[in-house]
N, C-alpha and C positions, 0 to 999 in steps of 0.2 A: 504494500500500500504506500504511496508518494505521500507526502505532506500534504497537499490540496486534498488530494481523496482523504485523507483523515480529518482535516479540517473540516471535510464537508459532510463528512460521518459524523463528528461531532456537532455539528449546526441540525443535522439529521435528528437525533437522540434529545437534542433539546428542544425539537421542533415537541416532541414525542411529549416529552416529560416535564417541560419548563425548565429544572436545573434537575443537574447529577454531580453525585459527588463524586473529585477526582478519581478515586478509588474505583466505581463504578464505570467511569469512562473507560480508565484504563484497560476496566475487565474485559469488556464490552472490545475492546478494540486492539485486545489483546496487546500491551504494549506495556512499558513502564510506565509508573507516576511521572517518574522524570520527564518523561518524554511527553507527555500531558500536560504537564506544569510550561512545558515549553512552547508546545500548541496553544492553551491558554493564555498565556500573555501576549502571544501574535495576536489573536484574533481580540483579544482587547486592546490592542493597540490601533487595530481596523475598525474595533466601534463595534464588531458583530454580537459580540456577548457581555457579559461581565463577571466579576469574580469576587464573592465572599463567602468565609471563612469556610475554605476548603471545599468550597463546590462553585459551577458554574453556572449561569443563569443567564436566560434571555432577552430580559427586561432591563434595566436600569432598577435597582433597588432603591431607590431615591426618589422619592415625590416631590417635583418642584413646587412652588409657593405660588402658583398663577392667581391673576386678578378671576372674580366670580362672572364677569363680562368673558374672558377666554376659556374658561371651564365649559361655559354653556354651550361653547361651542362640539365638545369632545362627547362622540356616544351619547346621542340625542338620543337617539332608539331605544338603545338599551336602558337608559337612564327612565323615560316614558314606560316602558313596558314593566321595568321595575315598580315603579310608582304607582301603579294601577294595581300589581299583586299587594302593595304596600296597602295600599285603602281601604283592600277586600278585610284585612285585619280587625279596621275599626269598629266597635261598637257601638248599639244603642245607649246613649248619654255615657258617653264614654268618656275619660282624662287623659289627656295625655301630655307627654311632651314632644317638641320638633326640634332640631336642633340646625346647625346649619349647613349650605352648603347645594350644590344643583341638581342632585337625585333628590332633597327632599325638598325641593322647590316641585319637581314630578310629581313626588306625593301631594305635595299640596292643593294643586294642579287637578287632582286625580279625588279630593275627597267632597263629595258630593252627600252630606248627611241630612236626614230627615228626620230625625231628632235633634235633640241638643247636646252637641258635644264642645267641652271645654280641652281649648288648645293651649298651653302654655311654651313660648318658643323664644328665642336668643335672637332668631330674623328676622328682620324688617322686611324681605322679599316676603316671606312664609303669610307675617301677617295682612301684607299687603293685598295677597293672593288668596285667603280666607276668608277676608276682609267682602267681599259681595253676598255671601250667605249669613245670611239673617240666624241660621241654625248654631251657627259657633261664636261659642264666645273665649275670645280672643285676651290672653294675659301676655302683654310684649314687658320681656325682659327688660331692665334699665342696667345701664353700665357703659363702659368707654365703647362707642364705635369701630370695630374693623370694616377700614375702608372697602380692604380687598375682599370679603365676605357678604358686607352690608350685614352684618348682626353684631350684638353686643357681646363686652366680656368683660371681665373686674370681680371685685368682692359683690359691689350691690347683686349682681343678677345671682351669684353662688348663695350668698347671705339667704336672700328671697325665697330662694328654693328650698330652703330648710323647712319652709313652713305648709308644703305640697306633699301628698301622694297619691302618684298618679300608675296606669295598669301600664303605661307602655310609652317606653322612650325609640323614637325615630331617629336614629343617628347614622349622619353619611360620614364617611372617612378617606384619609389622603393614602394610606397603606395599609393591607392586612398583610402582615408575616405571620404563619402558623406557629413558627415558631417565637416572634418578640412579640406576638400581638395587635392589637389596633393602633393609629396613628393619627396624628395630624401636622399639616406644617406649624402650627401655631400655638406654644406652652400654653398662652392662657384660655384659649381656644380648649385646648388638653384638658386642664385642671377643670372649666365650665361646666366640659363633657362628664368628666370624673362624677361632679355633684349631683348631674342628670341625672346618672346610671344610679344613683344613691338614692333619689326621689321616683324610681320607677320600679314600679312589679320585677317590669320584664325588659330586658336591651333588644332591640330589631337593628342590625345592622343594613342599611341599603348603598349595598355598592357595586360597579359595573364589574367585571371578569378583569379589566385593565388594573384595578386596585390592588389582586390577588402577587406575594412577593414584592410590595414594595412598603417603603418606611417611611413615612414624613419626620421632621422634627423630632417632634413629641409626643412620646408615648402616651394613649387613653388608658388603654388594660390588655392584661392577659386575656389570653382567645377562652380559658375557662367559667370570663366572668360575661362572657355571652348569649344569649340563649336561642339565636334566630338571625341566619343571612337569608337575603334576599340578593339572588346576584341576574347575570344573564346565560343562556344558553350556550355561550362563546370559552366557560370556565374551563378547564380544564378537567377529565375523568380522575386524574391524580391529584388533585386540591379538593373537590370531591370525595372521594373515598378518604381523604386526611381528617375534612369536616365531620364526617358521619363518625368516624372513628370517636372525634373528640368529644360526642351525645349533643350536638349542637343541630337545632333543625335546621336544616338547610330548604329553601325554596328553590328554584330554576325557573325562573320569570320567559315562557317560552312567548312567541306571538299569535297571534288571536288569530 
């Protein structure tokens, strides 16, 4: 095998799998680590992969920090399609919380109640977009402004939330690592999320398949302290089988 055909065996396997550890490439491709660790660093130097702690991956592990104007742009589809499995969730006179971000801006987009349900949210998009049914009543977060998000953060909105409890928290996210957990670019963004999860029954993760293997910032929580993704049909069979493993319900927001 030349080094191209092995480079492209390994682009092949991670096509497969998302990441493998060196150890497994090697196996797989019969060769030494060494020889791996060598291949590795080429093709990260070509942009084609990336490389942490001991395996490869084909993503970028790193969630950049985009304005919520460039977000909206990314995985409309999937993000809609989510947000509609998102809704089916809600109850009659139901509590919740929303948290922020452009998949739950879908959700919000997507909840059409006929009863009364009370929404408590950190967005100013969320409320904004709630904001025409007469059915919900609407608790907007106070605290400093994130320009890039359009929602609040600080002690006021953490504070406030001491005094809620609600069946179900909506939170979108910048990374799931199975292994670190949830993510966001943004600490106090993080710490907010942190307080949600502490005023809610239950955590609904809604995030696109592009989430899965990447890290923002600031860690929310470990993937234990979850209890429910909603992603799209595009995940991966092996992130999949990780979830189910870990007793976390998993949805697959497929199209109608």
């Amino acid at each position: 095998m030349t080094k191209e055909e092995r480079y492209n065996a390994i682009m092949n396997l991670l096509l497969q799998h998302d990441s493998m550890l060196v150890t497994e490439l090697a196996d797989k491709l019969n060769v030494s680590s060494v020889t791996i660790r060598k291949d590795l660093t080429e093709l990260e130097k070509a942009q084609r992969l990336y490389r942490n702690h001991g395996k490869a991956i084909l993503i970028s592990p790193y969630a950049p920090n985009r304005s919520i104007s460039e977000k909206e742009k990314y995985h409309t589809d999937e993000k809609q399609i989510i947000g509609i499995y998102g809704a089916k969730l809600i109850e009659p006179n139901d509590s919740i919380i929303i948290a922020s971000g452009t998949t739950v801006h879908a959700l919000a987009r997507n909840i059409n109640p006929t009863s009364p349900l009370t929404v408590i949210t950190s967005s100013m998009k969320v409320s904004e977009i709630l904001s025409v049914s007469d059915f919900v009543n609407i608790i907007q977060l106070g605290g400093t402004l994130r320009h890039s998000s359009l929602s609040v953060v600080g002690n006021n909105a953490e504070e406030f939330l001491a005094y809620f409890a609600c069946s179900k928290l909506f939170i979108g996210v910048d990374g799931i690592d199975l292994d670190f957990g949830i993510t966001t670019t943004d600490m106090q963004e993080a710490s907010l999320n942190r307080v949600m999860m502490k005023a809610a029954q239950k955590t609904i993760v809604l995030a696109d398949s592009s989430k899965f293997g990447r890290r923002g910032f600031s860690k929310i929580s470990n993937m234990e302290e979850i209890d429910h993704i909603i992603t799209d049909s595009k995940v991966s069979p092996g992130i999949v089988k990780q979830i189910e493993e870990m007793g976390i319900e998993l949805t697959i927001a497929n199209s109608f």
